[in-house]
LUMBAFI-837471 format. One line per field, with one value per residue: residue number from 1; residue in one letter; chain; x, y, z negated of N, C-alpha, C, O in turn. Coordinates in Angstrom, 1 decimal, always signed. Each point is the difference from the previous one (the first is absolute). Layout:
residues N
i <- c(NUM ...)
aa <- c(A ...)
ch <- c(A ...)
n.x <- c(X ...)
n.y <- c(Y ...)
n.z <- c(Z ...)
ca.x <- c(X ...)
ca.y <- c(Y ...)
ca.z <- c(Z ...)
c.x <- c(X ...)
c.y <- c(Y ...)
c.z <- c(Z ...)
o.x <- c(X ...)
o.y <- c(Y ...)
o.z <- c(Z ...)
end
This chain:
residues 115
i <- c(1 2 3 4 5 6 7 8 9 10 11 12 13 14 15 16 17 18 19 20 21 22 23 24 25 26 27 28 29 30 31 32 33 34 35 36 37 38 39 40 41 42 43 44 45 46 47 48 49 50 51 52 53 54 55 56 57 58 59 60 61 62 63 64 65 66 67 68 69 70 71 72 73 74 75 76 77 78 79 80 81 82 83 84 85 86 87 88 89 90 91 92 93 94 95 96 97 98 99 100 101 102 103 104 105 106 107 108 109 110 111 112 113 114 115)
aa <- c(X X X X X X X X X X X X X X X X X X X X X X X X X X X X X X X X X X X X X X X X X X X X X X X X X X X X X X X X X X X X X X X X X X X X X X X X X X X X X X X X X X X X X X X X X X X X X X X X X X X X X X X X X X X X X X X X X X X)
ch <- c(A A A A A A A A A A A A A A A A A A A A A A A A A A A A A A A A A A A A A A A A A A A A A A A A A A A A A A A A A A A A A A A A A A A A A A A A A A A A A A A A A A A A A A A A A A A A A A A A A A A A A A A A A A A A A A A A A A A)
n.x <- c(-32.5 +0.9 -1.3 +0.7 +0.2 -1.7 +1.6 -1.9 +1.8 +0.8 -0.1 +0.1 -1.9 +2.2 -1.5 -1.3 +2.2 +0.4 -1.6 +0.6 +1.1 -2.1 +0.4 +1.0 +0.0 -1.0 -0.4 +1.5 +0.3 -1.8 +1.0 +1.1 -1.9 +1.0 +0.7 -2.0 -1.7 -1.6 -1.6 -2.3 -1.6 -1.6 -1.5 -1.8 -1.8 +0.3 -0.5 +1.7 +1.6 +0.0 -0.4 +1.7 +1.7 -0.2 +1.6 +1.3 +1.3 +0.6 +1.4 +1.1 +1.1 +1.2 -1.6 +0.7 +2.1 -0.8 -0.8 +1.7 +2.0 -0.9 -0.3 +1.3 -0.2 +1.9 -0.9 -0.5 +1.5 -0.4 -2.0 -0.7 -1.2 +1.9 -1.8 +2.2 -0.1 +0.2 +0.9 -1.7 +0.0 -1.8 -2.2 +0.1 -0.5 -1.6 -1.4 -0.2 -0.7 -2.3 +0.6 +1.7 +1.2 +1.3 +0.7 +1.4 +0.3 +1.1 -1.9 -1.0 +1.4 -0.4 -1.9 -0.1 -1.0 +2.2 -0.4)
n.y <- c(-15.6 +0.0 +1.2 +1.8 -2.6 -0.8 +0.8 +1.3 -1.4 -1.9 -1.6 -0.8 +1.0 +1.4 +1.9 -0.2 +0.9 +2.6 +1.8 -0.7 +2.0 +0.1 +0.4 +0.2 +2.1 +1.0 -1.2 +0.1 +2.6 +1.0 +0.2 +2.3 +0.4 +1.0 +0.8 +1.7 +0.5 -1.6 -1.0 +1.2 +0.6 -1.6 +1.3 +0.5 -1.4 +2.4 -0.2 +1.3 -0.7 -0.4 +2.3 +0.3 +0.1 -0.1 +2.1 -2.1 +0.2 +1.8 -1.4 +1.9 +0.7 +1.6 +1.1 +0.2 +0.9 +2.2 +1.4 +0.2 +1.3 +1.9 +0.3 +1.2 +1.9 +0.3 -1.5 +2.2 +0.1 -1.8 +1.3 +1.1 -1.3 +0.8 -1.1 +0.8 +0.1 -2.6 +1.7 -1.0 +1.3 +2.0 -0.4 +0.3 +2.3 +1.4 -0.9 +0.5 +1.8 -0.6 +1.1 +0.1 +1.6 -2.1 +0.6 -1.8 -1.3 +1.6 +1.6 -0.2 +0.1 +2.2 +1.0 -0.7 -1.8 +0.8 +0.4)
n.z <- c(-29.0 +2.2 -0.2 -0.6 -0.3 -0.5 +0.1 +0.8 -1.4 +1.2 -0.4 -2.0 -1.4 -0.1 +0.9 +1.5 +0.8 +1.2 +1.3 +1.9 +0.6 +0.3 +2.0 +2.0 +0.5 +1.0 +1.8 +1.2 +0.4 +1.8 +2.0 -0.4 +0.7 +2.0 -2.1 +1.8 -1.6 -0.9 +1.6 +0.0 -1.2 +0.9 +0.7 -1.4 +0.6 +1.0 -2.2 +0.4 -1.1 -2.4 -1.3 -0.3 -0.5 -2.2 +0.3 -0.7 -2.1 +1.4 +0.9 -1.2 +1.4 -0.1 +1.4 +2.1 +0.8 -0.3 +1.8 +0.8 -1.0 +0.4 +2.4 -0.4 +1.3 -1.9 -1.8 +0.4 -1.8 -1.5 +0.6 -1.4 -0.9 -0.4 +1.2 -1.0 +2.8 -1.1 +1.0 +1.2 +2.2 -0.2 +0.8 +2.1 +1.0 -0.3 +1.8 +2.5 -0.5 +1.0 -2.2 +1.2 +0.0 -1.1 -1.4 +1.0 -2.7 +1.1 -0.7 +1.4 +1.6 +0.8 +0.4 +1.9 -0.8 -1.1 -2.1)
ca.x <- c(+0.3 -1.3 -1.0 -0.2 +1.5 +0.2 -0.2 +1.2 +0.3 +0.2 -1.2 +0.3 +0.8 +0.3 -1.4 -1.0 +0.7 +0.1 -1.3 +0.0 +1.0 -0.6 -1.4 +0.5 +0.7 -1.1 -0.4 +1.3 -0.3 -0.9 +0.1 +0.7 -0.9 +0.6 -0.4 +1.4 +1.2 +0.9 +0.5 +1.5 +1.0 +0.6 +0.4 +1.1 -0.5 -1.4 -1.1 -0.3 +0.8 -0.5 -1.3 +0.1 +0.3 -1.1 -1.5 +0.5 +0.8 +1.6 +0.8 +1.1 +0.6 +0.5 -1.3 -0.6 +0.5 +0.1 -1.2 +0.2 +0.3 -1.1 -0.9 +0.9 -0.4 +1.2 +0.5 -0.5 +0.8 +0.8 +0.0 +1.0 +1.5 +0.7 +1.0 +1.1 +0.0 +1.1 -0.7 +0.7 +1.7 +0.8 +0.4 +0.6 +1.5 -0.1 +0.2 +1.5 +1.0 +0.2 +1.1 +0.2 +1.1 +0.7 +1.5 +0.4 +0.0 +1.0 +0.6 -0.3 +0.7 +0.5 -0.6 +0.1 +1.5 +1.0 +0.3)
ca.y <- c(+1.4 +1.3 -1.1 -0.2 +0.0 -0.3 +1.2 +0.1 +1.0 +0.6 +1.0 +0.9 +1.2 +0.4 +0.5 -1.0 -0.9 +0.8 -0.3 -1.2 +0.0 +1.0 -1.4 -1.4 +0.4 +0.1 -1.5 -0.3 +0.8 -0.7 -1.5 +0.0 +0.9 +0.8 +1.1 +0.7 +1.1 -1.2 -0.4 +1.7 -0.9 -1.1 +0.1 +1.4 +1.2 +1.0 -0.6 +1.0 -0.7 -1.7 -0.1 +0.6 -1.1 -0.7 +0.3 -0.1 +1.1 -0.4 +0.6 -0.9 -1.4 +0.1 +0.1 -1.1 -0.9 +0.3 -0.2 -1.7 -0.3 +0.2 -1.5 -1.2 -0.5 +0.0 -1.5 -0.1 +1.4 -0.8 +0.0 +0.9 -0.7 -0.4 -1.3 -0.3 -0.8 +0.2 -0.7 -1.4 -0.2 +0.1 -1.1 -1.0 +0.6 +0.1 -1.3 -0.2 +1.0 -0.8 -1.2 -1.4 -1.2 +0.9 +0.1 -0.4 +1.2 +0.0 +0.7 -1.4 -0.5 +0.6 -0.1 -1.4 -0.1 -0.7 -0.8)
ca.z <- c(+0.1 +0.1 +0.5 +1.6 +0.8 +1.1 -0.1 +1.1 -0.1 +1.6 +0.8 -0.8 -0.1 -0.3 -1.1 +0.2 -0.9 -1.5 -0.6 -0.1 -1.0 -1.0 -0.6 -0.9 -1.4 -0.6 +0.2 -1.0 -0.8 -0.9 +0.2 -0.7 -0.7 -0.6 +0.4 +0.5 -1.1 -0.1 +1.0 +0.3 -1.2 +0.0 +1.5 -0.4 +1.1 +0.3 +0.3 +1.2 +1.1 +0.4 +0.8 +2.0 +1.3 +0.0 +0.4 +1.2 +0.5 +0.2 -1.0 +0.1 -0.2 -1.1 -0.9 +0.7 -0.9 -1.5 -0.6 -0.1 -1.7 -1.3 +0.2 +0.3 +1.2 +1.0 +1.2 +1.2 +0.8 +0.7 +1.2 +0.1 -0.3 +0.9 -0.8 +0.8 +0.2 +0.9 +1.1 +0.3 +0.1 -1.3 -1.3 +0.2 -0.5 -1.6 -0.3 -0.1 -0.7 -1.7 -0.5 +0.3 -1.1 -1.2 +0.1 -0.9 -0.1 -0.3 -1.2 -0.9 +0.2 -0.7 -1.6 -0.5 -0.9 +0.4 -0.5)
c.x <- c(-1.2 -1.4 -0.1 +1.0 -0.3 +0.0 +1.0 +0.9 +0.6 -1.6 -0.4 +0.7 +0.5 -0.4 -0.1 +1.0 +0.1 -1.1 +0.4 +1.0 -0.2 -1.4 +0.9 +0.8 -1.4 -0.4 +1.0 -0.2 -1.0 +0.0 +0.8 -0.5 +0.6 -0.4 +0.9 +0.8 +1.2 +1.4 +1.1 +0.9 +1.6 +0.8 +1.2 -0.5 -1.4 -1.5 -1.0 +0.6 -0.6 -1.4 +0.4 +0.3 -1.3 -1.1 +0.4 +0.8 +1.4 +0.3 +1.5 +0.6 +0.3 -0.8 -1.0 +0.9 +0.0 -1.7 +0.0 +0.6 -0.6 -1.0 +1.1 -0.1 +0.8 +0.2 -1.1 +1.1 +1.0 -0.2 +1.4 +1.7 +0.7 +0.8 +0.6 -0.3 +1.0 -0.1 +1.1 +1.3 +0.7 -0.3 +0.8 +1.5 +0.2 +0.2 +1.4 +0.5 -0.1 +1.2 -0.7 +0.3 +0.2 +1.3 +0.6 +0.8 +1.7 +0.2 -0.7 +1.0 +1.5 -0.3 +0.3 +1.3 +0.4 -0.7 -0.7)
c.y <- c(+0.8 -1.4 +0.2 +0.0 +0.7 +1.8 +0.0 +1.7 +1.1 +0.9 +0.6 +1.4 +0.0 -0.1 -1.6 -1.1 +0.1 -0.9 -1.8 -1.0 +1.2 -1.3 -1.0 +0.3 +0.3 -0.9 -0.6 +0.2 -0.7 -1.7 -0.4 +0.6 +0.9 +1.7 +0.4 +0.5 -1.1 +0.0 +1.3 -0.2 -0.3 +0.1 +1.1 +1.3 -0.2 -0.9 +0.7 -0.8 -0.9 +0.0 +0.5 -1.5 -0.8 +0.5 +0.8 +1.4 -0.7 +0.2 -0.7 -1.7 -0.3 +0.0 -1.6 -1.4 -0.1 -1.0 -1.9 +0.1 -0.1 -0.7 -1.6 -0.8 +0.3 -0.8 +0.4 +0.6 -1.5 -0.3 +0.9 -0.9 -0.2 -1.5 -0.6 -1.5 -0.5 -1.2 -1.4 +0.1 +0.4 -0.9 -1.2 +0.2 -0.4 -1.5 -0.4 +0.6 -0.9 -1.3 -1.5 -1.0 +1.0 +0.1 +0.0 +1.5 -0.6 +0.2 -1.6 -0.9 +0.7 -0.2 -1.3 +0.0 -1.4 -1.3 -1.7)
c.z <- c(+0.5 +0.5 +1.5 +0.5 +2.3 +0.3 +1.1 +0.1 +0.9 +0.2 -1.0 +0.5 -1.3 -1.2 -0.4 -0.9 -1.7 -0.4 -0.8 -1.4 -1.0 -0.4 -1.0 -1.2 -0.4 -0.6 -1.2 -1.2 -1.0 -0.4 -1.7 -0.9 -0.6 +1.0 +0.4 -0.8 -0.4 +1.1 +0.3 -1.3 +0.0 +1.2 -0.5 +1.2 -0.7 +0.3 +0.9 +1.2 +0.4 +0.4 +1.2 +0.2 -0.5 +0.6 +2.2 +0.5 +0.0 -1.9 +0.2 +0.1 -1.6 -1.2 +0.0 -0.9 -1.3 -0.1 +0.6 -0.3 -0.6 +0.0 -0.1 +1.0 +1.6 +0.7 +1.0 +1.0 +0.5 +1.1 +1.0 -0.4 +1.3 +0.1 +1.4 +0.2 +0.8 +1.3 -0.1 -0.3 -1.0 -1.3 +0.8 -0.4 -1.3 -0.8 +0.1 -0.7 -1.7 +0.0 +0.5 -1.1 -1.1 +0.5 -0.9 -0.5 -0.9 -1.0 -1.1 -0.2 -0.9 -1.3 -0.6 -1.1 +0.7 -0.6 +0.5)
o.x <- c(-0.9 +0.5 -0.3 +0.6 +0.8 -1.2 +1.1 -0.3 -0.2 -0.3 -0.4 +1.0 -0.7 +0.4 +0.6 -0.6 -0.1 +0.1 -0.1 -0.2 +1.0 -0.5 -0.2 +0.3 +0.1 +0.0 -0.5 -0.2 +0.3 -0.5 -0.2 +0.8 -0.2 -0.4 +1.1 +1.2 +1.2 +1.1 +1.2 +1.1 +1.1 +1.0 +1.2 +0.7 -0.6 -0.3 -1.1 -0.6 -0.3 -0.5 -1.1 -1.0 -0.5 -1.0 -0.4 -0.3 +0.3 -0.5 +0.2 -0.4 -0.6 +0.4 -0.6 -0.6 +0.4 -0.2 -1.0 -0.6 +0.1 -0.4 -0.4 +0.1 -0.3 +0.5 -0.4 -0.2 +0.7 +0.8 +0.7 +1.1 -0.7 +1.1 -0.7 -0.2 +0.5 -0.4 +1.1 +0.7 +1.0 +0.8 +0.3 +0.8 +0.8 +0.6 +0.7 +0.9 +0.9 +0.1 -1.1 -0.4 -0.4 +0.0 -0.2 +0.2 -0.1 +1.0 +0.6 -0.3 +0.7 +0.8 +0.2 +0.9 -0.6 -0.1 +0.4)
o.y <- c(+0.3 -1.1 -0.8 +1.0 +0.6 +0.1 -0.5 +1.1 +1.3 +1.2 +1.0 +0.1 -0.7 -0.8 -0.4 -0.8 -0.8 -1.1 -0.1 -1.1 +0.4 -0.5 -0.4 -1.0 -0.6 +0.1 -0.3 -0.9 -0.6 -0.6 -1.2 +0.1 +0.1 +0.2 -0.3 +0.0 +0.3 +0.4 -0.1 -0.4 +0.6 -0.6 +0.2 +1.1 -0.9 -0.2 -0.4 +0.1 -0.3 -0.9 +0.0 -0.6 -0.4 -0.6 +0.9 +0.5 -1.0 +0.7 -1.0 -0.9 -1.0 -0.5 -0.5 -0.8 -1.0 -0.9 -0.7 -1.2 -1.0 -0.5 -1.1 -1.2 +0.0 +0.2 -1.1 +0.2 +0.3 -0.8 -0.3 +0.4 -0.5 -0.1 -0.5 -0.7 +0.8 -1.1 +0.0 -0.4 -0.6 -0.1 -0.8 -0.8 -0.8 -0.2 -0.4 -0.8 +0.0 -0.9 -0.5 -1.0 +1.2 -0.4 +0.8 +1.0 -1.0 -0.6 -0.2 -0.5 -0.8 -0.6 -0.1 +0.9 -0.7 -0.9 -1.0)
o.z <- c(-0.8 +0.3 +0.8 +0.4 +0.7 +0.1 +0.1 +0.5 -0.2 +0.3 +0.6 +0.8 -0.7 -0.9 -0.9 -0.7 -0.9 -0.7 -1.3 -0.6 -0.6 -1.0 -1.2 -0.7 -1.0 -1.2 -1.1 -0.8 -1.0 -1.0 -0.4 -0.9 -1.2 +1.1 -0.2 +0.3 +0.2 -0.3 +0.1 +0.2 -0.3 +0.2 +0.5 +0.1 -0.6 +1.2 +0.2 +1.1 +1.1 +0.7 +0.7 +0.3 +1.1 +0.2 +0.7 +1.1 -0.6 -0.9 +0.6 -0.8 -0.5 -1.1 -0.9 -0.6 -0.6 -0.8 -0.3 +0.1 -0.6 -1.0 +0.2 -0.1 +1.1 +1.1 +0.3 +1.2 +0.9 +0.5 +0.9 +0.4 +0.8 -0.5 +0.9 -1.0 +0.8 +0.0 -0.6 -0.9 -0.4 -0.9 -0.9 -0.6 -0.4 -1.0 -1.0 -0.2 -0.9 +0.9 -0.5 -0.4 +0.0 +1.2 -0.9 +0.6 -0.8 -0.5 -1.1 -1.1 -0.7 -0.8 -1.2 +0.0 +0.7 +0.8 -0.6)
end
C-alpha cells in the first residue's frame, strides 16, 4: 500500500493526513496508469475534486469513496469491519446448546406398511 508504513498518525495534524491519503490516491492512480479525467469518470465526480485531495485539500467522505471504487481499492476500508467476538462463556454456552444425539423420530414408523 503506501511505502512508508511507519507514519506516525497520532502526531499528525489533520492537514498532514489529507496531504497523506491525496499522496496515496495519487500514487495508486498512476501506479494504474490512469488519468485524473479517467478516474473522475469513473468516480462519477469533478476531476476538480480528485485533484484537491491529490493535492492535499479536504474533500467529502463520499467523494473519497467513489474515487477508491474507481481505483478498485475499497478493501483498504475492511479495517473499519466490525467482527463480533465471542468471549469463552458464551462459546461454552453455545457448545452446550448443540444436539447431543438424534432422537428418535416417530413418524417412520407410521409410514411403514402393514405387510
Amino acid at each position: 500500500m503506501m511505502e512508508n508504513t511507519n507514519l506516525n498518525w497520532i502526531s499528525m495534524s489533520d492537514n498532514a493526513i489529507i496531504s497523506s491519503i491525496g499522496a496515496y490516491i495519487k500514487h495508486e492512480r498512476l501506479k494504474q496508469n490512469k488519468t485524473q479525467a479517467k478516474i473522475a469518470e469513473d468516480a462519477g465526480i469533478n476531476r476538480w475534486t480528485l485533484s484537491q485531495i491529490e493535492n492535499g485539500e479536504a474533500i467529502s467522505l463520499t467523494s473519497l469513496i467513489q474515487i477508491l471504487r474507481a481505483l478498485n481499492l475499497l478493501t483498504i476500508l475492511d479495517i473499519f469491519k466490525i467482527e463480533t467476538q465471542l468471549s469463552p462463556i458464551q462459546l461454552a454456552k453455545l457448545e452446550k446448546q448443540k444436539r447431543q444425539r438424534a432422537s428418535s423420530n416417530s413418524n417412520e414408523n407410521k409410514n411403514e406398511s402393514s405387510w
